[in-house]
N, C-alpha and C positions, 0 to 999 in steps of 0.2 A: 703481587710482589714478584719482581725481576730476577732471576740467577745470575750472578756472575760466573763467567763462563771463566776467568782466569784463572778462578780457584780449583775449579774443578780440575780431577782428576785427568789425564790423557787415554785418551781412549787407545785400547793397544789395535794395533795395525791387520787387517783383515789377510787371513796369508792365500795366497791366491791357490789354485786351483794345481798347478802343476808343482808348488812346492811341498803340497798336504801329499802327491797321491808319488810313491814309488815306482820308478820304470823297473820293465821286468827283461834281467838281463842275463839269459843261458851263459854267455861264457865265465861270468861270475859267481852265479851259482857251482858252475862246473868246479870253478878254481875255489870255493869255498867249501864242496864234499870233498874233495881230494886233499886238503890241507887238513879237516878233522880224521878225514880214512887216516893219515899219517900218526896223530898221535892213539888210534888205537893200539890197545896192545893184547895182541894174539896168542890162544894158551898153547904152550909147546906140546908134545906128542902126549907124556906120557898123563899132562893135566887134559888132553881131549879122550882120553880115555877113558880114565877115572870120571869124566863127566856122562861121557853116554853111557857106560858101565852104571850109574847112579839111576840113569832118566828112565834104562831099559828093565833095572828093578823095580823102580818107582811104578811103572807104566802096567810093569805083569803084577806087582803088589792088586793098584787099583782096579786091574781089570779081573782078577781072580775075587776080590771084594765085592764088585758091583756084580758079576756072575753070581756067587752062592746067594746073593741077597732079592737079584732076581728069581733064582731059582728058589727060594725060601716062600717068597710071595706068590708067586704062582701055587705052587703046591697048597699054600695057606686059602688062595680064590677060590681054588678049586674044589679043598673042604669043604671050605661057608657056601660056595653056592651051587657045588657040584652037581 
């Protein structure tokens, strides 16, 4: 039994080789970081403050933590297998 080839579907068009792959192009890229750098928005004085003020709590919090808790375990190693 024969197909009619009329009926069929059309086959979609093979895309060639240089339309699938993106050229890579510095000055665009350039011009496309420097247009998002622009709508960032930068925190003023006294919010950069208040931020390292936060990080530099945060940072002596965790490190005061992880210190007792090393020093807690060692002590404890040292019992059990002293």
């Amino acid at each position: 039994m024969a197909t009619d080839t009329r009926d069929a579907a059309p086959r979609p068009k093979r895309a060639t080789r240089a339309a699938g792959r993106r050229r890579y192009r510095p000055l665009v890229f350039i011009r496309e970081v420097m247009a998002e750098l622009r709508k960032v928005v930068y925190p003023g004085r006294s919010e950069l403050i208040t931020y390292v003020l936060v990080v530099l709590v945060f940072v002596s919090v965790m490190t005061a933590f992880v210190a007792t808790l090393d020093f807690g375990l060692t002590k404890a190693v040292l019992a059990i297998f002293g």
